[in-house]
N, CA, C and O atoms as a CHARMM CRD file, in Angstrom:
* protein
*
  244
    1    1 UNK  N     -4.99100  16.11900  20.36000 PROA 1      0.00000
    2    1 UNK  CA    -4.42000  14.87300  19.87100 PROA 1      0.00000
    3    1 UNK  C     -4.67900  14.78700  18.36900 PROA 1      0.00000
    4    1 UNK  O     -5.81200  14.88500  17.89900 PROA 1      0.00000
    5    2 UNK  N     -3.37800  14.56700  17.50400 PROA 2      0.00000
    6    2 UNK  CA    -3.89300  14.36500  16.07000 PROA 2      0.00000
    7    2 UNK  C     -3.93800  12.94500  15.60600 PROA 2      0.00000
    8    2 UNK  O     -3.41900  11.97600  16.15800 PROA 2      0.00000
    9    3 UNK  N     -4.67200  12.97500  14.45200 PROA 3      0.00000
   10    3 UNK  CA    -5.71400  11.77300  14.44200 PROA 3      0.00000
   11    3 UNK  C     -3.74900  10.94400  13.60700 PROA 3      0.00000
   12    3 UNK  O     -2.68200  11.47800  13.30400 PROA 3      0.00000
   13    4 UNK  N     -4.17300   9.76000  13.58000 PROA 4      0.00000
   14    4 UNK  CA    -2.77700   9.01700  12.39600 PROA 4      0.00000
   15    4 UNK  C     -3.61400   7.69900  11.84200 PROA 4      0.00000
   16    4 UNK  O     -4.18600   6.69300  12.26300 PROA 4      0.00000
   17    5 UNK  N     -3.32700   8.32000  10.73400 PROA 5      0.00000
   18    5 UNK  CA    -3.79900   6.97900   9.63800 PROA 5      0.00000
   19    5 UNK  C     -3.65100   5.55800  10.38000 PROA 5      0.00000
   20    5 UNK  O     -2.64800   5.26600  11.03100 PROA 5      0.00000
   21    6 UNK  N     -4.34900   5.02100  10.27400 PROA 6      0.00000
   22    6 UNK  CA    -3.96400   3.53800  10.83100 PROA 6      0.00000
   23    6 UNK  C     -5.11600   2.67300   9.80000 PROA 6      0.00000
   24    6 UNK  O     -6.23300   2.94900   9.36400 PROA 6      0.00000
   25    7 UNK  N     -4.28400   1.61000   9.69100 PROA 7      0.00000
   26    7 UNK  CA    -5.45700  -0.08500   9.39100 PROA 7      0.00000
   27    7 UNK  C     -6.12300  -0.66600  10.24500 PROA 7      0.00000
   28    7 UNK  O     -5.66200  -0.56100  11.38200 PROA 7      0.00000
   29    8 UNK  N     -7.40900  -1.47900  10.10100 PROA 8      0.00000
   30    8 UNK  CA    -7.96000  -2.06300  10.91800 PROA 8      0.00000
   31    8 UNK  C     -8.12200  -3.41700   9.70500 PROA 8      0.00000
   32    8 UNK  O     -7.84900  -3.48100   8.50600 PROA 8      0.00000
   33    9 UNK  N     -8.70100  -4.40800  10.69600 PROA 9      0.00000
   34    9 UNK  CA    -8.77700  -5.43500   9.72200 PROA 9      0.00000
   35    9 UNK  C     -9.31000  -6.86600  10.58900 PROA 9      0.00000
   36    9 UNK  O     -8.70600  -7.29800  11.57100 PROA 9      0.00000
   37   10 UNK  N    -10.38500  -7.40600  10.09200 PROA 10     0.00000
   38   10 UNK  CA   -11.11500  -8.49300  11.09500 PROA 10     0.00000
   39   10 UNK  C    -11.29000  -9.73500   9.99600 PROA 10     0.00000
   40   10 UNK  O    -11.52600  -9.59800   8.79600 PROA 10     0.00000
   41   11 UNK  N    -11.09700 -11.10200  10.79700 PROA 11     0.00000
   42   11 UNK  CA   -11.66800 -12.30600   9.95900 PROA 11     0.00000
   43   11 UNK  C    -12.79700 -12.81800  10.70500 PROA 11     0.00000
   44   11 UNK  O    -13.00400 -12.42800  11.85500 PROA 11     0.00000
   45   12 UNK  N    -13.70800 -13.85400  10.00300 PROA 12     0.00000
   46   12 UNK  CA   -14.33300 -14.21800  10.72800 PROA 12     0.00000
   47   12 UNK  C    -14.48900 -15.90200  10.39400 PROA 12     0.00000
   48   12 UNK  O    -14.00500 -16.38000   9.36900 PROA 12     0.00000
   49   13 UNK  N    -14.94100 -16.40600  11.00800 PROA 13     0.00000
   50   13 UNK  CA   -14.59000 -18.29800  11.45100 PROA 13     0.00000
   51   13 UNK  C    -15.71700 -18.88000  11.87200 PROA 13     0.00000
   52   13 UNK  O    -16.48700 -18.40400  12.70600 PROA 13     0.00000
   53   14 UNK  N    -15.84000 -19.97200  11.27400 PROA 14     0.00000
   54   14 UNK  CA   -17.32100 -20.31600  12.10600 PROA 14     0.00000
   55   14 UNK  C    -17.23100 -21.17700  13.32000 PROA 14     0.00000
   56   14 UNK  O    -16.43900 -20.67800  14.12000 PROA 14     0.00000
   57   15 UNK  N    -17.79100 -22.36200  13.77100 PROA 15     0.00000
   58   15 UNK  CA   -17.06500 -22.82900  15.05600 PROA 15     0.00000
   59   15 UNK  C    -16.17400 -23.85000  15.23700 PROA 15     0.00000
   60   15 UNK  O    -15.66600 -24.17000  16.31100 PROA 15     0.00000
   61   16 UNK  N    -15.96400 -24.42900  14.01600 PROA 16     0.00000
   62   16 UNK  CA   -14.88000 -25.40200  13.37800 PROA 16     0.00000
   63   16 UNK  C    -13.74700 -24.56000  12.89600 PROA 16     0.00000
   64   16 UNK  O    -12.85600 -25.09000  12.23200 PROA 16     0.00000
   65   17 UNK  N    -13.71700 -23.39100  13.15700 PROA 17     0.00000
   66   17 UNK  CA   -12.38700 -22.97800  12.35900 PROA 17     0.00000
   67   17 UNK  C    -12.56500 -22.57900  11.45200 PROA 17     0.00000
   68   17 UNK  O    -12.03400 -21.48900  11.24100 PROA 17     0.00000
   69   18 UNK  N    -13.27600 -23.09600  10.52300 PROA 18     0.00000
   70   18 UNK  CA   -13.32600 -22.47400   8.70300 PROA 18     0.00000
   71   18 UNK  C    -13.88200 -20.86000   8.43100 PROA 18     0.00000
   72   18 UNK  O    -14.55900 -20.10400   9.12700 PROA 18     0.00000
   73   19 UNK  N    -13.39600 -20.74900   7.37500 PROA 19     0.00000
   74   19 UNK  CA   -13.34600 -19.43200   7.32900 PROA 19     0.00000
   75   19 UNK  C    -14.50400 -19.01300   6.64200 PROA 19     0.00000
   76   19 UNK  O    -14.96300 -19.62000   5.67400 PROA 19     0.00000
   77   20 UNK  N    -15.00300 -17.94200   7.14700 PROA 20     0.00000
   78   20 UNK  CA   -16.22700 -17.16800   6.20700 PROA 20     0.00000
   79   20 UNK  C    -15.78700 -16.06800   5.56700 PROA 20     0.00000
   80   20 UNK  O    -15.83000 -16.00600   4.33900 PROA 20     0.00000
   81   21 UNK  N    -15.28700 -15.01300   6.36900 PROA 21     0.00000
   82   21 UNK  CA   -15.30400 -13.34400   5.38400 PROA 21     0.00000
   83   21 UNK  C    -13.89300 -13.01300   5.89200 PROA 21     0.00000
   84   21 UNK  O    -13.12600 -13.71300   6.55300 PROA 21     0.00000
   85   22 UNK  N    -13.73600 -11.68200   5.38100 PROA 22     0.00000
   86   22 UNK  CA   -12.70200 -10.85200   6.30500 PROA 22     0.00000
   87   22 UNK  C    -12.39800  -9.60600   5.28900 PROA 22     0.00000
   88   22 UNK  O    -12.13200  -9.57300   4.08700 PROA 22     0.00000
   89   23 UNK  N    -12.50900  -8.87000   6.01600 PROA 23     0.00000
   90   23 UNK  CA   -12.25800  -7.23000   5.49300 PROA 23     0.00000
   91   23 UNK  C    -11.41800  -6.45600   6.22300 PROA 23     0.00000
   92   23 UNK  O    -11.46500  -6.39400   7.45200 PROA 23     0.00000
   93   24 UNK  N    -10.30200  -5.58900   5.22900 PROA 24     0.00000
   94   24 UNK  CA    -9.68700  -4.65900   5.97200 PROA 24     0.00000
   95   24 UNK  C     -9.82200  -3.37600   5.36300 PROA 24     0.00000
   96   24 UNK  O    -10.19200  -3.16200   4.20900 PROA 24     0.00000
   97   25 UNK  N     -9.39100  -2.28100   6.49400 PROA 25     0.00000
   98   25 UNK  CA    -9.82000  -0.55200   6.22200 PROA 25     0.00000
   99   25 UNK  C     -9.16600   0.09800   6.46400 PROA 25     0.00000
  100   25 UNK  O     -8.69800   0.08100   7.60300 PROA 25     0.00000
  101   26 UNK  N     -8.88200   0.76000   5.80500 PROA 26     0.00000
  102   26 UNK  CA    -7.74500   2.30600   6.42500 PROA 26     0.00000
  103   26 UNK  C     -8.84500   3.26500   7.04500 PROA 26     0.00000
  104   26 UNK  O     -9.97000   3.44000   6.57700 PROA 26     0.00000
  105   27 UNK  N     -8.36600   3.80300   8.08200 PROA 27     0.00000
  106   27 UNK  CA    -9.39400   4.52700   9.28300 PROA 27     0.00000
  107   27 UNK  C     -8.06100   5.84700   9.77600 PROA 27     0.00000
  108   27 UNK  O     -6.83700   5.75700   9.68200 PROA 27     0.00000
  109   28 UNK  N     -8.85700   6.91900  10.26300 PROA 28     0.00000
  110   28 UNK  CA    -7.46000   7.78500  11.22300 PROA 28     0.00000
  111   28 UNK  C     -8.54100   7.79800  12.51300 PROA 28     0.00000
  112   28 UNK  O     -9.77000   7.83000  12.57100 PROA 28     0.00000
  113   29 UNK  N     -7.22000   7.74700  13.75000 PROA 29     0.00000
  114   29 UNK  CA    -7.43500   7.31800  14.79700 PROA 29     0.00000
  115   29 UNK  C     -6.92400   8.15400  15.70500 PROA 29     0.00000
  116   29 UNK  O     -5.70200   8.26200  15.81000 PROA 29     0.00000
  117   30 UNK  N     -7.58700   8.70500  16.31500 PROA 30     0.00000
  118   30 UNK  CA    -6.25100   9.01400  17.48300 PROA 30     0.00000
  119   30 UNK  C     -5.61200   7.92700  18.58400 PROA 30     0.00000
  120   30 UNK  O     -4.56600   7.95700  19.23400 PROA 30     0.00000
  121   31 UNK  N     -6.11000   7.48200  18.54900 PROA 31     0.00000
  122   31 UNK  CA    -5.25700   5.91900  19.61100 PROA 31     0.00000
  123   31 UNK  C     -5.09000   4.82500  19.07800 PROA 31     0.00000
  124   31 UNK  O     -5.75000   4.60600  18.06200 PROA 31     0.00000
  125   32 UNK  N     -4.23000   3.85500  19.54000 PROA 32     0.00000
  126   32 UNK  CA    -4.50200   2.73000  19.35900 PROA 32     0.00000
  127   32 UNK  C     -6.10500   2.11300  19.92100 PROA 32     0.00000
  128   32 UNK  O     -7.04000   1.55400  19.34800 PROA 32     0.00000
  129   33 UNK  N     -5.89500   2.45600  21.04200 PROA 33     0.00000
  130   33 UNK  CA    -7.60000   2.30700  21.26000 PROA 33     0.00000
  131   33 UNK  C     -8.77600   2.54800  21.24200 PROA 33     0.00000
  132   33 UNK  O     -9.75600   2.10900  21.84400 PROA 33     0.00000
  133   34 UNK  N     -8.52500   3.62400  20.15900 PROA 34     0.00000
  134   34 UNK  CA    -9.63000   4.17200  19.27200 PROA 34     0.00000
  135   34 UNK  C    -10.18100   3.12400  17.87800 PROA 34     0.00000
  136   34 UNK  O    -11.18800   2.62700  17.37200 PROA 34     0.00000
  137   35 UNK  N     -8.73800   3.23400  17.73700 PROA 35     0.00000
  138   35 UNK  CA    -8.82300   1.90300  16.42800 PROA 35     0.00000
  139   35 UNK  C     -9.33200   0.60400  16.76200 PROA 35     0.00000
  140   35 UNK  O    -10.43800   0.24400  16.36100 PROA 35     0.00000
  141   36 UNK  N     -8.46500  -0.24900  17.59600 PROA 36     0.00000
  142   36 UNK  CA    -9.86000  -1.01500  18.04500 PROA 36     0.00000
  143   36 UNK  C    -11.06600  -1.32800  18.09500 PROA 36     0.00000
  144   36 UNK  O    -11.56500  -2.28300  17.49900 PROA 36     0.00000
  145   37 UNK  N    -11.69400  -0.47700  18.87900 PROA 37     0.00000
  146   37 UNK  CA   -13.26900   0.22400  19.09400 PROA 37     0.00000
  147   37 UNK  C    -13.25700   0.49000  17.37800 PROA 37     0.00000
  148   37 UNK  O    -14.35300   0.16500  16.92200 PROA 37     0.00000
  149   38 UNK  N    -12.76100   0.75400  16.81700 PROA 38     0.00000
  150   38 UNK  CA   -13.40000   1.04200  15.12100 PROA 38     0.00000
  151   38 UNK  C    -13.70000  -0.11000  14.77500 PROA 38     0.00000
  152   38 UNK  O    -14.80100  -0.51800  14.40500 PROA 38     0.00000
  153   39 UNK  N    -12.39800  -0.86600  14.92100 PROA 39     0.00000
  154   39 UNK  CA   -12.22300  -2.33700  14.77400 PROA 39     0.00000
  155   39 UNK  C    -13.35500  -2.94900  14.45500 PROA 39     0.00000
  156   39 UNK  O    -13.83200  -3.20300  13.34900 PROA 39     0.00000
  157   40 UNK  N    -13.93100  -3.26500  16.06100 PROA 40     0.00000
  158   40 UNK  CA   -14.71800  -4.05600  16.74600 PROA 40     0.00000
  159   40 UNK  C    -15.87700  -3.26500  16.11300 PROA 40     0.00000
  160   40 UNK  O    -16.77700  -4.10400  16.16200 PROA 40     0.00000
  161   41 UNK  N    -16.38900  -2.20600  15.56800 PROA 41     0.00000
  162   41 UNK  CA   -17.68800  -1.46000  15.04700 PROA 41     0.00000
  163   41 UNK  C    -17.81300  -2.08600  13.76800 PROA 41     0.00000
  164   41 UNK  O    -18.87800  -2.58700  13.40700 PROA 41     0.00000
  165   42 UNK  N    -16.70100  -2.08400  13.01000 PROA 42     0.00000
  166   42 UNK  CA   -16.77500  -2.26000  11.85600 PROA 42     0.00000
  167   42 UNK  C    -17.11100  -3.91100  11.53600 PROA 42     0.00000
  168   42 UNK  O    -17.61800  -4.22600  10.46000 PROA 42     0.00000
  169   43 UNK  N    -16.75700  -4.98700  12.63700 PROA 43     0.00000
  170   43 UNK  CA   -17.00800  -6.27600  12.41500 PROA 43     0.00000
  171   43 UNK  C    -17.96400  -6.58900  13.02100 PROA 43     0.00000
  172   43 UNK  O    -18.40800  -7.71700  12.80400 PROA 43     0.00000
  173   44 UNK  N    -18.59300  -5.78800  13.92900 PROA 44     0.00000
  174   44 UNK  CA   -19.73300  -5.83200  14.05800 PROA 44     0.00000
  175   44 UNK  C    -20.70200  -5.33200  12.95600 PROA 44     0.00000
  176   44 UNK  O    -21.48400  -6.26100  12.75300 PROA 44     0.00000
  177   45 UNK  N    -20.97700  -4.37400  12.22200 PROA 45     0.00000
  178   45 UNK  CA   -21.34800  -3.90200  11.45400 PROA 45     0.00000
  179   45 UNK  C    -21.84600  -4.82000  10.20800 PROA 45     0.00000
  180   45 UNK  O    -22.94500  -4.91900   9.66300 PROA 45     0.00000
  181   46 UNK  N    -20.30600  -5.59600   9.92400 PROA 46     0.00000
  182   46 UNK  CA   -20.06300  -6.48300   9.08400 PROA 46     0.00000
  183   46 UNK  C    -21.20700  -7.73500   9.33200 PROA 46     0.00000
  184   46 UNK  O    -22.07100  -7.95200   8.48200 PROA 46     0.00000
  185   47 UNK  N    -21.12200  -8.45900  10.47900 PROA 47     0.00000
  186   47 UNK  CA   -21.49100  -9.54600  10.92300 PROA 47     0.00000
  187   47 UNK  C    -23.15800  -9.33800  10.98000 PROA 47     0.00000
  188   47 UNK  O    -23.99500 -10.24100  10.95700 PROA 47     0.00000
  189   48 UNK  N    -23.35400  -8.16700  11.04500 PROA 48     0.00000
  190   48 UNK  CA   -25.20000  -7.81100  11.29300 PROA 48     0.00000
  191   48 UNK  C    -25.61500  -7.79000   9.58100 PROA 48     0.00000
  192   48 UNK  O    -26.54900  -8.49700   9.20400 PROA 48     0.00000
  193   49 UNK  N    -24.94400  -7.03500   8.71500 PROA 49     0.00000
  194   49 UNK  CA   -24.99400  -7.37400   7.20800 PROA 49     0.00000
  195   49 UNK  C    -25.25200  -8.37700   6.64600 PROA 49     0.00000
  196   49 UNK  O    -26.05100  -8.41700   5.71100 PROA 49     0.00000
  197   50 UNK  N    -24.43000  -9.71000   7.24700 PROA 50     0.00000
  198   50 UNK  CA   -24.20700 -10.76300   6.59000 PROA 50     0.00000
  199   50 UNK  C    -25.68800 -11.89700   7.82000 PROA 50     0.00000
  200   50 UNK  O    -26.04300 -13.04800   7.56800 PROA 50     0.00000
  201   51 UNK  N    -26.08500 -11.21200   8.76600 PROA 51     0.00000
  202   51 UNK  CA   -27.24800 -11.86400   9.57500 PROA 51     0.00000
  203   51 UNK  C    -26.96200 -13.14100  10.19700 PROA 51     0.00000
  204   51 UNK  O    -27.46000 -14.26100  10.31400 PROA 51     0.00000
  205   52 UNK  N    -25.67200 -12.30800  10.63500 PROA 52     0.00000
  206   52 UNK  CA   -24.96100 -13.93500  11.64000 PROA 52     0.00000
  207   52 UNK  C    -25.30800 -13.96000  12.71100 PROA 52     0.00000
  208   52 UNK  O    -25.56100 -12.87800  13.24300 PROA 52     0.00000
  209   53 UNK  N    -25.42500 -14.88500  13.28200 PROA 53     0.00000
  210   53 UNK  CA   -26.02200 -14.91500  15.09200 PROA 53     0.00000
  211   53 UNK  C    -25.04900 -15.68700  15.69400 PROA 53     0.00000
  212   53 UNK  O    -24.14800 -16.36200  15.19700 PROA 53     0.00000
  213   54 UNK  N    -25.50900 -15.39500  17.35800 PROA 54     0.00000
  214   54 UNK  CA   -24.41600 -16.09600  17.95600 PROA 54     0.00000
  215   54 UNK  C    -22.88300 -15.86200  17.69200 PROA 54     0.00000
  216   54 UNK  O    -22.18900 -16.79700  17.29000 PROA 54     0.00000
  217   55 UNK  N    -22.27500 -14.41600  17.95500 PROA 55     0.00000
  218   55 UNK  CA   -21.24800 -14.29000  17.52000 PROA 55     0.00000
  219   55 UNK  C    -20.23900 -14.08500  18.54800 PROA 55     0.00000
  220   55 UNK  O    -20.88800 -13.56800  19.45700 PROA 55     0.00000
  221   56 UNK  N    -18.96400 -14.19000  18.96300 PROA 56     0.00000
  222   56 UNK  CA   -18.08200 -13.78300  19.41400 PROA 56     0.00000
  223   56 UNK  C    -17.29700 -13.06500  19.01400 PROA 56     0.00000
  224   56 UNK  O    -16.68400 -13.52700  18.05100 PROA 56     0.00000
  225   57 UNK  N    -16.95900 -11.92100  19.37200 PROA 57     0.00000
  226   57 UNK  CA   -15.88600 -10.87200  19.22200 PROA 57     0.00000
  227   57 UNK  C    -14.53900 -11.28000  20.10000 PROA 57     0.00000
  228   57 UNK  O    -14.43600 -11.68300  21.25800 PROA 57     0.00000
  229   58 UNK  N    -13.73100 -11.05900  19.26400 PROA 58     0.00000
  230   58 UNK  CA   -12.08200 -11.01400  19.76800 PROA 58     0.00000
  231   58 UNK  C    -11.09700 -10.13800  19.62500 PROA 58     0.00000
  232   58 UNK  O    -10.96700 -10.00300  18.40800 PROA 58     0.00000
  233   59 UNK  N    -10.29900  -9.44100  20.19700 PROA 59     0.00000
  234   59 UNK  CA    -9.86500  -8.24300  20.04400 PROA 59     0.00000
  235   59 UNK  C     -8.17300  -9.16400  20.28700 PROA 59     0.00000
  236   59 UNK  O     -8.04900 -10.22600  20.89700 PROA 59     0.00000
  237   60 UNK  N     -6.74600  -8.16600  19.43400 PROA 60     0.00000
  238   60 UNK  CA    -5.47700  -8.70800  19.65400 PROA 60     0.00000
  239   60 UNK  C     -4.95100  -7.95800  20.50800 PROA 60     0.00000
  240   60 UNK  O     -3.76100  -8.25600  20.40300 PROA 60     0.00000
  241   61 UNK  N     -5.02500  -7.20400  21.26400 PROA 61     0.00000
  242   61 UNK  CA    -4.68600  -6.19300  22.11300 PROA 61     0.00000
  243   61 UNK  C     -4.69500  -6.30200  23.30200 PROA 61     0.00000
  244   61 UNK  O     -4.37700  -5.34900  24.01300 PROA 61     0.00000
């Protein structure tokens, strides 16, 4: 399987709605559901950086 460039890209919200961060990345993937799983690494990643607790993850897929 060859890998294809793809974007990933996450916001994040606190529990009112308002907005805190959001970052996007060019990544190569072999799946769509590889990318995802990058997705979800990378805003996780993000969210442990910034020493947020209590978080929910959401995926559009």
């Amino acid at each position: 399987m060859s890998d294809k460039h793809m974007g990933i890209g996450f916001l994040c919200c606190n529990h009112a709605g308002g907005f805190i961060g959001a970052r996007s990345i060019s990544c190569h993937a072999g799946s769509a559901e590889e990318c995802e799983g990058l997705a979800l690494l990378e805003a996780m990643k993000w969210a442990i950086s910034k020493d947020l607790k209590d978080v929910i993850f959401e995926g559009d897929s």
